[in-house]
N, C-alpha and C positions, 0 to 999 in steps of 0.2 A: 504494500500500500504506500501511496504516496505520502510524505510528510505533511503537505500543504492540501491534502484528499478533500477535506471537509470545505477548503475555499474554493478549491474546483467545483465540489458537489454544490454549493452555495450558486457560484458562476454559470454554472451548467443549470441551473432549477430555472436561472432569472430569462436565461437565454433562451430556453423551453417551451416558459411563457408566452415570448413573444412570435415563437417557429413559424407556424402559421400568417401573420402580418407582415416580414421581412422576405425580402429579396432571397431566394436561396444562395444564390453565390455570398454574397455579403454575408449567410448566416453560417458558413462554411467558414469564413475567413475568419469569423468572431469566436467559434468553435474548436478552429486550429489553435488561435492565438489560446484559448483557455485550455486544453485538455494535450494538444499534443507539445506545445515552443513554449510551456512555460510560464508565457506571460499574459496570465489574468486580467492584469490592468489594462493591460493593452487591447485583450479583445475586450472587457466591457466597454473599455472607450469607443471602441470599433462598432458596438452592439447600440450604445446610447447617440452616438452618431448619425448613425442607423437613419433611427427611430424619427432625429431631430432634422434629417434632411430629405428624407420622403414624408415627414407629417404624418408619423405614423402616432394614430393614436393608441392607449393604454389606457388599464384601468388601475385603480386604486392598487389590486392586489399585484398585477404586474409590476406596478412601481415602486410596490415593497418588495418583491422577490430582490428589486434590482441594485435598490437603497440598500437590503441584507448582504448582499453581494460586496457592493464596492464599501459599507461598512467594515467587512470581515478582512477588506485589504489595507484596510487604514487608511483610506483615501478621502475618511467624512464627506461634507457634502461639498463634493467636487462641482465645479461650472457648469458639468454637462447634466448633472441632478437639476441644478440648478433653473437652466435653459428649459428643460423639461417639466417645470413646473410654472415659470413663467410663460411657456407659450404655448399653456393650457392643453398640454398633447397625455393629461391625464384627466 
C-alpha cells in the first residue's frame, strides 16, 4: 500500500464525483496526475481547472469531496476553491 493511499483514495472519490461532467481526456490527465506520477496537487489543480473552464457545474456534495481532497494535501483553501465558489459553478 501506498504511504500517501488515503490522499489518493481522498483525490480519486473527488474526481469520481465529477467523471461523468468532464471531458474524458482531461479526466485521464487529472487521474494520471493522482494515482499513477505522484502528484495529487497537480491533478486536483488539473480537475478544478477542469470544472472552472468549461462551466462545469457541481453540487454541494461534489464540492466537499473536492475541498476533502485538497484539505488532506495541505493546500487549504487554494484560489481554485476559491474561483469555484465565486462563480457560482456550485
Amino acid at each position: 500500500m501506498h504511504v500517501h493511499q488515503h490522499r489518493i483514495d481522498l483525490c480519486n472519490q473527488a474526481l469520481d464525483a465529477v467523471r461523468l461532467a468532464s471531458p474524458a481526456d482531461l479526466f485521464g490527465d487529472a487521474y494520471d496526475d493522482i494515482t499513477h506520477f505522484d502528484e495529487r496537487g497537480l491533478g486536483m489543480e488539473v480537475l478544478i481547472d477542469q470544472l472552472a473552464e468549461f462551466e462545469i457545474q457541481i453540487n454541494c456534495e461534489q464540492f466537499g469531496l473536492i475541498k476533502g481532497a485538497i484539505d488532506s494535501l495541505s493546500l487549504d483553501e487554494c484560489d481554485r476553491l476559491v474561483y469555484l465558489r465565486e462563480h457560482e459553478l456550485i
